[in-house]
LUMKESE-435609 format. One record per residue (C-alpha): residue number from 1; residue in three letters; x, z, y. Coordinates in nm, 3 decimals. Layout:
! LUMKESE-435609
[NUM,'ALA',[X,Z,Y]]
...
END
This chain:
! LUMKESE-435609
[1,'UNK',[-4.433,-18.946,-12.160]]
[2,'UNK',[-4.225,-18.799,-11.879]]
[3,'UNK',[-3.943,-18.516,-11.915]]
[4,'UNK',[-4.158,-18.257,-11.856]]
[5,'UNK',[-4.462,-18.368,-12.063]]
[6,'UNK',[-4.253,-18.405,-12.367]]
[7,'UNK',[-4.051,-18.069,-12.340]]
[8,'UNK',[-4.409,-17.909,-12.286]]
[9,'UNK',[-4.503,-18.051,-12.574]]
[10,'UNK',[-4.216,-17.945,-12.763]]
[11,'UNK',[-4.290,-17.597,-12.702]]
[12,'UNK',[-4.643,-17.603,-12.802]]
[13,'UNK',[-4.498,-17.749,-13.136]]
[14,'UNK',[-4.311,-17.390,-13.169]]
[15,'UNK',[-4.663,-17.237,-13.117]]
[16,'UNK',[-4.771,-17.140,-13.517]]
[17,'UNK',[-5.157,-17.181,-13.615]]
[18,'UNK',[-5.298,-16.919,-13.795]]
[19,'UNK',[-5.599,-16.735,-13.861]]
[20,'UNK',[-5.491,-16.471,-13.583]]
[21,'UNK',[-5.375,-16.475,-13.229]]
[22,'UNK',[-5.020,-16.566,-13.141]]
[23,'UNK',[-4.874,-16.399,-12.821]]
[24,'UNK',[-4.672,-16.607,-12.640]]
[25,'UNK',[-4.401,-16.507,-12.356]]
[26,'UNK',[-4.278,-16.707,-12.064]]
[27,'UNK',[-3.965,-16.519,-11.880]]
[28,'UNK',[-3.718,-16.602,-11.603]]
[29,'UNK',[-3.582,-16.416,-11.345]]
[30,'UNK',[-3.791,-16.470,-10.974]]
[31,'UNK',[-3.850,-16.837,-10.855]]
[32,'UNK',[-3.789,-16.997,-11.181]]
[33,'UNK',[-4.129,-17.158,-11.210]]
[34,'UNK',[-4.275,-16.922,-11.481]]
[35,'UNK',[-4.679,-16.927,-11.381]]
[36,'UNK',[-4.641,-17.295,-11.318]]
[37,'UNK',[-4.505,-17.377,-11.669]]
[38,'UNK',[-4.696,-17.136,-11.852]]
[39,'UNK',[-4.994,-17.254,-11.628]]
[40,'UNK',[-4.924,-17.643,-11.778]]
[41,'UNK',[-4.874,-17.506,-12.158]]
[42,'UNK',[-5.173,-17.351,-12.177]]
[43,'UNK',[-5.274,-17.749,-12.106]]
[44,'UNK',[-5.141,-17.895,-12.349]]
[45,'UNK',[-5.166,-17.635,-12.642]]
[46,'UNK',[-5.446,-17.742,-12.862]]
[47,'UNK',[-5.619,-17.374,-12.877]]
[48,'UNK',[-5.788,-17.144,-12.701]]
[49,'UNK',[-5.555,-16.984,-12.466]]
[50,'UNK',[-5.623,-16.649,-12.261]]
[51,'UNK',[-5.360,-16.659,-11.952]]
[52,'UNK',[-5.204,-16.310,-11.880]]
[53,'UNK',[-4.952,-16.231,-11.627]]
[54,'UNK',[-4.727,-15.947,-11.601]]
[55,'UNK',[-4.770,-15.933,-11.209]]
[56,'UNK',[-5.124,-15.789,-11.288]]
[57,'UNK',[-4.995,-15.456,-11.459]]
[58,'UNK',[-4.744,-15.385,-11.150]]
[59,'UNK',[-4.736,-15.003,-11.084]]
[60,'UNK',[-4.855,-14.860,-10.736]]
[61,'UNK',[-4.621,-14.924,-10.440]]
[62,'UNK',[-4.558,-14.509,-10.408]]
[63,'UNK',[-4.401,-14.576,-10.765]]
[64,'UNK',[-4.224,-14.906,-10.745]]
[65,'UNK',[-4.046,-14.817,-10.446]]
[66,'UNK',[-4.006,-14.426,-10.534]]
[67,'UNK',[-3.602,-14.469,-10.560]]
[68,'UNK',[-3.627,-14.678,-10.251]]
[69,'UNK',[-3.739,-15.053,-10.092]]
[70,'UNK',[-3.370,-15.177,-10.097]]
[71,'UNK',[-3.290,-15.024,-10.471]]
[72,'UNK',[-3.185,-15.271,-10.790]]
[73,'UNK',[-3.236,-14.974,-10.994]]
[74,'UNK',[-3.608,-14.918,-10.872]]
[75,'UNK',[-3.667,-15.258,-10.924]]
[76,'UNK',[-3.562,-15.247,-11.270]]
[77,'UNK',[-3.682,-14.918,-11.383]]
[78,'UNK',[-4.032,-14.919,-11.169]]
[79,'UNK',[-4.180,-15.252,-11.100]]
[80,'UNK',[-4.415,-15.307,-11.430]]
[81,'UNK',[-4.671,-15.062,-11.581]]
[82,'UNK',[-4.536,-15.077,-11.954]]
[83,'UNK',[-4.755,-14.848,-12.143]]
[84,'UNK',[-5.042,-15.014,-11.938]]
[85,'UNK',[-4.980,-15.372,-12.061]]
[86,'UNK',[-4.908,-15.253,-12.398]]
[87,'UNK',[-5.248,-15.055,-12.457]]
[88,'UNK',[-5.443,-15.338,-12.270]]
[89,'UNK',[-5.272,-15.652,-12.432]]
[90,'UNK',[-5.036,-15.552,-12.723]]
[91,'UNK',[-5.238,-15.304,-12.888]]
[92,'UNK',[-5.571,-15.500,-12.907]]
[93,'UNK',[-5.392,-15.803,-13.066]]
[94,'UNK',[-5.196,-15.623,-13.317]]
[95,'UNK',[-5.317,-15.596,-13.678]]
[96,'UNK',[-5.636,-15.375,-13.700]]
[97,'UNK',[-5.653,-15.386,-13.298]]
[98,'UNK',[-6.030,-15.442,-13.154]]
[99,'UNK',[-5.937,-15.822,-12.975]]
[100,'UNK',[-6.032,-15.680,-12.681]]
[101,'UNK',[-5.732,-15.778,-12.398]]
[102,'UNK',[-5.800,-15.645,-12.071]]
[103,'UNK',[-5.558,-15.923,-11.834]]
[104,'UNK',[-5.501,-15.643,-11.572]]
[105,'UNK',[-5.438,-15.297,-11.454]]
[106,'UNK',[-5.347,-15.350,-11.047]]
[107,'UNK',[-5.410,-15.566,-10.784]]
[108,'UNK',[-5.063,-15.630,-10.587]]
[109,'UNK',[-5.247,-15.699,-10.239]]
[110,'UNK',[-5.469,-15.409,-10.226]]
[111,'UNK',[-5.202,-15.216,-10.437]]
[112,'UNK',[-5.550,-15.017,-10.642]]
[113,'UNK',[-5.588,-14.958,-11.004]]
[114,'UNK',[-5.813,-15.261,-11.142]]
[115,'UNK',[-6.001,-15.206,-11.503]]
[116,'UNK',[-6.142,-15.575,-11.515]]
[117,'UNK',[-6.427,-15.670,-11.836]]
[118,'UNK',[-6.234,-15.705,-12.171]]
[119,'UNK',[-6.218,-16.058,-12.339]]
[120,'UNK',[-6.246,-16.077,-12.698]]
[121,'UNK',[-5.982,-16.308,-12.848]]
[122,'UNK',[-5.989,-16.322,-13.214]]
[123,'UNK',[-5.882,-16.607,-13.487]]
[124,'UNK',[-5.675,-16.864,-13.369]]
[125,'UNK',[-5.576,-16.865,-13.022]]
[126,'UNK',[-5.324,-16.841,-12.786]]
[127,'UNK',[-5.245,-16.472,-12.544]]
[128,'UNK',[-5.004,-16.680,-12.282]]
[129,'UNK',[-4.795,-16.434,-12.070]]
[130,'UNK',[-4.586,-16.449,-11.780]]
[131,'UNK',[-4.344,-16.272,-11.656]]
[132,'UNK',[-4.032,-16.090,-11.504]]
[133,'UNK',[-3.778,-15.900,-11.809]]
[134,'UNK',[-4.012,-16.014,-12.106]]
[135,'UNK',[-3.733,-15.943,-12.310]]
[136,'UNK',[-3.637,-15.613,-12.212]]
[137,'UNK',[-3.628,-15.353,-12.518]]
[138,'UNK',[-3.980,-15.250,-12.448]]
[139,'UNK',[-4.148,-15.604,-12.514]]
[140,'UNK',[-3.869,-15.806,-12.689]]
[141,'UNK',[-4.055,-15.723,-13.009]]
[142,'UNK',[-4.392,-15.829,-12.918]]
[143,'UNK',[-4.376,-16.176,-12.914]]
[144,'UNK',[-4.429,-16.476,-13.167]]
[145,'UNK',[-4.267,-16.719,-12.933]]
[146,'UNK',[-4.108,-16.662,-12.631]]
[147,'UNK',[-3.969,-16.909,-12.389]]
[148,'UNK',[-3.664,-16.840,-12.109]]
[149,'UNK',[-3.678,-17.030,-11.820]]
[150,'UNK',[-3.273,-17.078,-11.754]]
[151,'UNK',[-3.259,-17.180,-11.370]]
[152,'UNK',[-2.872,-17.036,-11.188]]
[153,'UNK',[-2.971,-16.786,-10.912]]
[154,'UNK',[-2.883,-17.082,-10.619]]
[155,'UNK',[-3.162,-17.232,-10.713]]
[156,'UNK',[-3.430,-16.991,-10.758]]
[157,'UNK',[-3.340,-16.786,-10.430]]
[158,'UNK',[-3.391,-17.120,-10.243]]
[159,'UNK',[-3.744,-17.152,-10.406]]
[160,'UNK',[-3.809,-16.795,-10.295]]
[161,'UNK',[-3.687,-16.781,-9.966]]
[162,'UNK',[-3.946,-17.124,-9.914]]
[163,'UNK',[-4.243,-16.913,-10.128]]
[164,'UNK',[-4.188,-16.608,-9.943]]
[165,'UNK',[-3.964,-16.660,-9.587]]
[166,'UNK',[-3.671,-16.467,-9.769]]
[167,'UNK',[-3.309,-16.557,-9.757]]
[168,'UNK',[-3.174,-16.822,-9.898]]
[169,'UNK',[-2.817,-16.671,-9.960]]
[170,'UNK',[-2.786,-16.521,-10.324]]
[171,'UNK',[-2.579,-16.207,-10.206]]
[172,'UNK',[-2.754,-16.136,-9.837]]
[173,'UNK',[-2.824,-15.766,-9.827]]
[174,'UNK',[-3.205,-15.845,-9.827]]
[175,'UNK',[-3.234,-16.023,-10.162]]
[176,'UNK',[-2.997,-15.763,-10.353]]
[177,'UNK',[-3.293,-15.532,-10.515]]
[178,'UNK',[-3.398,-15.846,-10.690]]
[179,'UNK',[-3.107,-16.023,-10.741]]
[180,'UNK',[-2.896,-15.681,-10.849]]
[181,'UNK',[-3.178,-15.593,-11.118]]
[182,'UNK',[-3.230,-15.911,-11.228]]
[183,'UNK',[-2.856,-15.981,-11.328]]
[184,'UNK',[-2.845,-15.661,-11.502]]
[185,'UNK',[-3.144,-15.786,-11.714]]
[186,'UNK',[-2.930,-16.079,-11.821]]
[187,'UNK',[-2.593,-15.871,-11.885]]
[188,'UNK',[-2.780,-15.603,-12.074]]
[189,'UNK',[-3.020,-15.774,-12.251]]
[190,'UNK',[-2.912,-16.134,-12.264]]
[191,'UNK',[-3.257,-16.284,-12.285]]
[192,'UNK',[-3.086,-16.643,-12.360]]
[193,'UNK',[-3.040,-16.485,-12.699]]
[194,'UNK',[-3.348,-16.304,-12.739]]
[195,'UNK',[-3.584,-16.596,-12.643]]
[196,'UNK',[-3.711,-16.838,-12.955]]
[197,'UNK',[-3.672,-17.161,-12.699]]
[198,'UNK',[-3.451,-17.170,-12.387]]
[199,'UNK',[-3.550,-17.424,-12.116]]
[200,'UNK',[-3.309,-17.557,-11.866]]
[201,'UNK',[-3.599,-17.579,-11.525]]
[202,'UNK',[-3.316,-17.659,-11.293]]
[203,'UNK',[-3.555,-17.963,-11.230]]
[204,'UNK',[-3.913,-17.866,-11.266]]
[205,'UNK',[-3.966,-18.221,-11.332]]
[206,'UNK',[-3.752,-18.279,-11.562]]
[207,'UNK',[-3.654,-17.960,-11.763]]
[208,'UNK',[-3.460,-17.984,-12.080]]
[209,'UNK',[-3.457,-17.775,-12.418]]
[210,'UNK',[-3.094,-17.587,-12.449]]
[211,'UNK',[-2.950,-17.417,-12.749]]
[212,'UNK',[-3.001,-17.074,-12.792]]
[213,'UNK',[-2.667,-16.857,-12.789]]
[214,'UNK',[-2.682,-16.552,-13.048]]
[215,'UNK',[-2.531,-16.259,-13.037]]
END
């Protein structure tokens, strides 16, 4: 079984069976392979899994970039559609909820509101989410198992600049809305600590499990 495989499998061994659906969060900061791992749990966990991602409950462009294109803060404060996610994911899966998840509320290319068919999930199965700040005050609490992709910021603005023609330099002036929101997400919220598994994807191929710090 290679590295991967077996640290895969490791998480899915974290994943609890029960009568009712476990939510399960995959978070890292931009370009540390969170759709792609999340993509190969939902593989290898042995029950039904409905794939979410948080990318799909992005608020309009007029809103994300209200503070500005260039601003950390906006970034941080704009980006997602909370309440949206929460009344379309959370709130159907929590106790007396109808187990109806709706997996979006906006279309990033077209930028329009999206109200896609509801899928029932009920007894045991798996709601697998990515996505950016998962840990963040608002959604720290919502998860049965969450996983933090660890990956240094060298690293992941390389795989971004060849995903998306960016810059490859950490501090250039064109990555510094991400990059500036992003490390304030780790110094205020320290998702290290918050996660229930941290994984070490330095190497995609071979990641590795790392102890959780606590605070």
């Amino acid at each position: 079984m290679g590295a991967r495989r077996r640290v895969l499998a490791l998480v899915a061994g974290a994943i609890p069976e029960r009568a009712t659906p476990v939510l399960v969060g995959i978070d890292g900061v931009d370009g540390a392979g969170k759709t792609w791992f999340a993509d190969d749990l939902a593989r290898v966990v042995d029950l039904p899994v409905l794939r979410v991602s948080l990318d799909d409950f992005h608020r309009p462009r007029s809103q994300r970039y209200a503070r500005g294109r260039d601003s950390p803060e906006g970034f941080w404060l704009d980006s997602y559609d909370y309440p949206a996610f929460r009344e379309r994911v959370l709130a159907p899966l929590a106790e007396g909820g109808s187990g109806l998840v709706r997996t979006a509320s906006h279309d990033l290319a077209s930028d329009a509101l999206v109200d896609p068919a509801p899928v029932l999930v009920t007894g045991a199965a798996v709601v697998l989410v990515d996505g950016l700040f998962l840990h963040r005050d608002e959604l720290v609490g919502a998860w049965d198992v969450s996983v933090f992709l660890d990956v240094p910021f060298e690293v992941t603005v390389a795989r971004m600049a060849v995903r998306d023609g960016a810059s490859p330099v950490v501090d250039d002036l064109t990555n510094a809305r991400y990059v500036q929101a992003q490390r304030h997400y780790l110094r205020t919220c320290d998702p290290a600590a918050r996660a229930t598994l941290v994984v070490d994807n330095t190497d995609p191929a071979a990641p590795t499990l790392r102890p959780r710090t606590v605070r």
